[in-house]
C-alpha positions as CSV (number, residue, x, y, z in Angstrom):
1,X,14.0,186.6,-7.6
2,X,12.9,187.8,-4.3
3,X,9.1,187.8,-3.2
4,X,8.0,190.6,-1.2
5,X,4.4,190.3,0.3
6,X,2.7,193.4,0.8
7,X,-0.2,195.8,-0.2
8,X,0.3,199.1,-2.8
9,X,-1.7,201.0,0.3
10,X,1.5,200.1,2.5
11,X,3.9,202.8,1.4
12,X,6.4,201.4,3.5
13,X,6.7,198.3,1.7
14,X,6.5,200.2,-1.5
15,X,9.9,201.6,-0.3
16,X,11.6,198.7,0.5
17,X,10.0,197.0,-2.6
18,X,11.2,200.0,-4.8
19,X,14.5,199.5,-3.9
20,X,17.0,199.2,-6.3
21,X,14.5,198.6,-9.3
22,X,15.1,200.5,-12.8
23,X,11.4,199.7,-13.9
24,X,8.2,198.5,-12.7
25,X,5.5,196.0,-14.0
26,X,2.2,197.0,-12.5
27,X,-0.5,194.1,-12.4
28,X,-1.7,194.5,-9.0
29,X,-5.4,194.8,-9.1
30,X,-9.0,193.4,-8.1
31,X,-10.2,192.2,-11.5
32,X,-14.0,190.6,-11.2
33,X,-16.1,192.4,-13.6
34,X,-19.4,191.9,-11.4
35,X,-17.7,192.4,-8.4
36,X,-16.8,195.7,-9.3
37,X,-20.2,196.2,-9.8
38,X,-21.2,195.5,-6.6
39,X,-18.6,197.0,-4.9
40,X,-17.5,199.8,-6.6
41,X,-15.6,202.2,-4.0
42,X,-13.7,198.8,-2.9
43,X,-12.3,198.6,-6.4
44,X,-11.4,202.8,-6.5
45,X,-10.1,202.2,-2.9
46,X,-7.8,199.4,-4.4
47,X,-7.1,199.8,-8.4
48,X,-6.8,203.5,-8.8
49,X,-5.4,204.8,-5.2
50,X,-3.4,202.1,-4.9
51,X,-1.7,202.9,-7.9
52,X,-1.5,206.2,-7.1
53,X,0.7,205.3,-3.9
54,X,2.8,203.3,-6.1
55,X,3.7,206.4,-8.6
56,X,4.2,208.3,-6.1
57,X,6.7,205.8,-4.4
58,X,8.0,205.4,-7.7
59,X,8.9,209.3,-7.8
60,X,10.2,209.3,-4.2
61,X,12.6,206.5,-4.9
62,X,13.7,207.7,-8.6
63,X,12.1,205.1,-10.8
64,X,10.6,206.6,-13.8
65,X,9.7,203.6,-15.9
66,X,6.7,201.5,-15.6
67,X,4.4,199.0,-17.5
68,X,0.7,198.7,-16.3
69,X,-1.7,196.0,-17.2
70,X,-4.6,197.8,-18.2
71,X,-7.4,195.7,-20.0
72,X,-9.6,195.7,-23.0
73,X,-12.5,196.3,-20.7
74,X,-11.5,199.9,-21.5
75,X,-13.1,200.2,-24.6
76,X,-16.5,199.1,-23.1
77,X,-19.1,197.6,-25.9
78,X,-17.6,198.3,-29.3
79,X,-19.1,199.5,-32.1
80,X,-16.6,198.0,-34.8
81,X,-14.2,195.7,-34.3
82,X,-11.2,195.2,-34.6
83,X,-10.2,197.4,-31.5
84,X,-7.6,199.8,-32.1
85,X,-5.7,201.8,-29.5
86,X,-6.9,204.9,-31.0
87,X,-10.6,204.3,-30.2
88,X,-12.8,206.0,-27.7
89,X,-13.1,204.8,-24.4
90,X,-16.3,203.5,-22.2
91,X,-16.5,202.1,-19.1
92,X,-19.4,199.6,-19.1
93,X,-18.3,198.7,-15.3
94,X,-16.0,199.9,-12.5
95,X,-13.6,197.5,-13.0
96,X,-13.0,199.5,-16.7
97,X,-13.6,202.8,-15.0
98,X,-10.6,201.9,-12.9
99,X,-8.2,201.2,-15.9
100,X,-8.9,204.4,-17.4
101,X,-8.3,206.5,-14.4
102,X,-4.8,204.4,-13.7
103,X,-4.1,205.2,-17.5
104,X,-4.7,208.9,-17.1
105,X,-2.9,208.9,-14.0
106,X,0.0,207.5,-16.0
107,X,-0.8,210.0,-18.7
108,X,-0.3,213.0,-15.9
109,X,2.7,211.4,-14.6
110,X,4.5,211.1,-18.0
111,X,4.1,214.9,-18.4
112,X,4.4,216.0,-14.9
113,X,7.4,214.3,-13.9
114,X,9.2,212.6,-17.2
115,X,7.9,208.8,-16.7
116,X,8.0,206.6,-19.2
117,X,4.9,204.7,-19.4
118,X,4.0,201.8,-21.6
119,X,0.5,200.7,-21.5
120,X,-0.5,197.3,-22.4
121,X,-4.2,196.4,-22.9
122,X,-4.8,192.9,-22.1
123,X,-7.7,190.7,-24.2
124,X,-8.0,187.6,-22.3
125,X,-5.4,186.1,-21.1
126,X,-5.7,182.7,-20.4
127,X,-2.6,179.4,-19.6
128,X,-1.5,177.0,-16.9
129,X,-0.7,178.7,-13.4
130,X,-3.8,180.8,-13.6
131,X,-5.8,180.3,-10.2
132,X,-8.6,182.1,-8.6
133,X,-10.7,181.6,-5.3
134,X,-13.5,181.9,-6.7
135,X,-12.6,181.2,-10.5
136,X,-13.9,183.8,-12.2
137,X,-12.1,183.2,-15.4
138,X,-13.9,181.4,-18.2
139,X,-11.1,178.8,-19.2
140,X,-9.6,177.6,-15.8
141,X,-13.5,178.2,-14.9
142,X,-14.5,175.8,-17.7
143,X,-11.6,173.2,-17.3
144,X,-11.9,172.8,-13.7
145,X,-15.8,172.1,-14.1
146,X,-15.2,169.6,-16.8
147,X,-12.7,168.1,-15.1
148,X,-14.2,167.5,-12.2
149,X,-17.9,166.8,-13.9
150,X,-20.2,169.9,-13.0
151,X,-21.7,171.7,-15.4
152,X,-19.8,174.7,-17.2
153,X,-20.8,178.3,-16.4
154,X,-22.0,180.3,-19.3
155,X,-23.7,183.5,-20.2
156,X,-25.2,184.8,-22.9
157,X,-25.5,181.0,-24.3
158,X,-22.0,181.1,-25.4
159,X,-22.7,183.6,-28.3
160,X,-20.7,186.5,-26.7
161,X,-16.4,186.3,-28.4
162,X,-13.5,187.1,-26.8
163,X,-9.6,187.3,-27.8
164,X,-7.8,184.8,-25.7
165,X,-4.2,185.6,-25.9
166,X,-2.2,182.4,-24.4
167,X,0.0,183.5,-21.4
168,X,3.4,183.5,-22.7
169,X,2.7,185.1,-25.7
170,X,1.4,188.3,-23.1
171,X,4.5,187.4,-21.4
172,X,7.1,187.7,-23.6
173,X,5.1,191.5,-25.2
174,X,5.8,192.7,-21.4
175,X,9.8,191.7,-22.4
176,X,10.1,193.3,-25.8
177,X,8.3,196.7,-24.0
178,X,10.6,197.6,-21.0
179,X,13.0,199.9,-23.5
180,X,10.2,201.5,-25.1
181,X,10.3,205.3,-24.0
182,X,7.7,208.0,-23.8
183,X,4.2,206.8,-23.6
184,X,2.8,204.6,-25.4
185,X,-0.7,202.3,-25.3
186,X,-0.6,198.6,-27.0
187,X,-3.3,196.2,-27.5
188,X,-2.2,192.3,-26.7
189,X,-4.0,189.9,-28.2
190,X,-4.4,187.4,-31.1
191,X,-6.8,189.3,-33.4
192,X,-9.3,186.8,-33.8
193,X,-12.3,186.3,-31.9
194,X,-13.6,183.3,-30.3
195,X,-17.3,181.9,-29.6
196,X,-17.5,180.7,-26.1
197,X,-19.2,178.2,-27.1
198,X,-16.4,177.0,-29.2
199,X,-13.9,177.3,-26.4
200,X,-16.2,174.6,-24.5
201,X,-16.8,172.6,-27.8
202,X,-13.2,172.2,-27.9
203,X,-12.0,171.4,-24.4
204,X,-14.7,169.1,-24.8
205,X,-12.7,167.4,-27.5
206,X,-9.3,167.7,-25.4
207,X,-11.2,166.3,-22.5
208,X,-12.8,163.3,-24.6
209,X,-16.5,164.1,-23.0
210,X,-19.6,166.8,-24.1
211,X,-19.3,168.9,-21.0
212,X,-22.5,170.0,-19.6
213,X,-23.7,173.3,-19.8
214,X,-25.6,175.9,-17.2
215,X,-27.2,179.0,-18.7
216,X,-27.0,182.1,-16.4
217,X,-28.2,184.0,-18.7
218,X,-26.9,188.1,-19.4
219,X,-23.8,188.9,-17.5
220,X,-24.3,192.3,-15.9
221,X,-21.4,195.0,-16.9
222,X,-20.1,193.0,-19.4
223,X,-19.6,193.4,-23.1
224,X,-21.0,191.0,-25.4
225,X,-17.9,191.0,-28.4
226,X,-14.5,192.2,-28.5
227,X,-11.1,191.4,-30.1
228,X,-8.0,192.8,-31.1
229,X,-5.8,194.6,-33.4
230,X,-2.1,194.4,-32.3
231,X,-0.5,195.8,-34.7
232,X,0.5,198.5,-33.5
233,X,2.5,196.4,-30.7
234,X,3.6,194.2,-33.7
235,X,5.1,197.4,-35.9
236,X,7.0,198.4,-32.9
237,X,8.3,195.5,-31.3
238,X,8.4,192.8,-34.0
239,X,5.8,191.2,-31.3
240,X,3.1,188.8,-32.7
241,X,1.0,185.8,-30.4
242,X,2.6,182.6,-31.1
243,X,0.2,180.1,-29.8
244,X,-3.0,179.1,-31.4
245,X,-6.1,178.7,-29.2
246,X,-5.8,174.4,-29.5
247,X,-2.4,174.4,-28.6
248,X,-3.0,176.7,-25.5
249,X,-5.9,175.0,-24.1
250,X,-4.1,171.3,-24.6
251,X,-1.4,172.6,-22.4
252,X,-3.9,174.7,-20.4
253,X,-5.8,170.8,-19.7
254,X,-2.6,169.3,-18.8
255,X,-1.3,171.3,-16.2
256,X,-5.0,171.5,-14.2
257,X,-5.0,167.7,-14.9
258,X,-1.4,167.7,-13.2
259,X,-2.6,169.2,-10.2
260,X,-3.0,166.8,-7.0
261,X,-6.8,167.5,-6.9
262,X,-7.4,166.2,-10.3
């Protein structure tokens, strides 16, 4: 594998980055919901003409095939649940706004000039490796605090749920995707939805100690309940998540506890 370091506003490391590719995995993105917020042309600027440059650089070099990370975030506050690809779509942020425009983009592209597009929508992905500055994140948020005794971040008081899909389960749907053709949208995630609150409950359990708690109250542009129906993805593919939550956030604790500053 060879790392390339550059920025999708760069097109000539687009290029050389392009080069010799037969398909791309778009996940390059800001992805803080209050951020986006806050800064909303910053996150146009980056998420949606940056990935404009890239499908551009992607017709320019000949590579028709792509996979973007989009997010659940599209669907913005649901009125039923499970969410199904067909629903409509609301951004309750910019950060959502952003998806759906790179989505539509793709949309355009498909038609305009033969791509083949496969849109995944990620729940909430969560597994070892994942590291932010600032964590934003609720589990690496949540396992660093315990770990290193502060109190936990929480809004809402915990009562808000969430599908947290364990990293290689969201791996391994971006592998059974690449040959799909046309365009196509796919929700990734377990179907069941989680309390918060119970994710801390338990990682207190995995950590042996109640971790402490510190209400921040509402979370502005955020949702307050969503989870998934993947069965679309799972009628196509054969794909299904593998991991249950325990399992993931036992191996999730390890690999932070592995780390030199634990």
């Amino acid at each position: 594998m060879t790392l390339l370091h550059g920025d999708l506003k760069d097109s000539e490391a687009l290029e050389k980055a392009l080069g010799g590719v037969d398909a791309v995995i778009h996940m390059a993105s800001l992805i803080e919901v209050s951020e986006s917020v806050k800064y909303p042309l910053k996150f146009a600027e980056n998420n949606i003409m940056g990935s404009i440059n890239l499908l551009e650089a992607m017709k320019e070099k000949g590579v028709k095939r792509i996979i973007f990370s989009s997010s659940a975030t599209v669907y913005g506050e649901p009125k039923t649940l499970p969410l199904t690809e067909g629903m409509p779509l609301d951004s309750a942020n910019p950060y959502a706004a952003s998806k759906i425009a790179v989505e539509q983009f793709l949309s355009a592209y498909h038609k305009n000039h033969g791509f083949d597009v496969t849109i995944l929508r990620y729940f909430n992905p969560y597994g070892p490796g994942e590291e932010h500055e600032p964590e934003t994140h609720a589990i690496p948020n949540f396992i660093k605090n315990g770990l290193d005794k502060k109190p936990v971040p929480l809004y809402w008081k915990g009562e808000q749920t969430r599908d947290f899909i364990y990293i290689e389960d969201l791996a391994k749907a971006h592998t059974v995707v690449l040959d799909q053709s046309g365009f196509n949208i796919f929700n990734v995630g377990t179907e069941q939805g989680v309390r918060i609150i119970d994710v801390i409950n338990k990682l207190s359990d995995i950590l042996g100690y109640t971790l402490e708690v510190e209400d921040l109250g509402d979370r502005p542009g955020d949702v307050r309940s969503n989870y998934a129906s993947s069965q679309k993805l799972k009628e196509s593919t054969g794909w299904s998540a593998q991991t249950d939550l325990n399992e993931g956030l036992r191996k999730t604790v390890e690999w932070f506890k592995s780390r030199e500053n634990f």
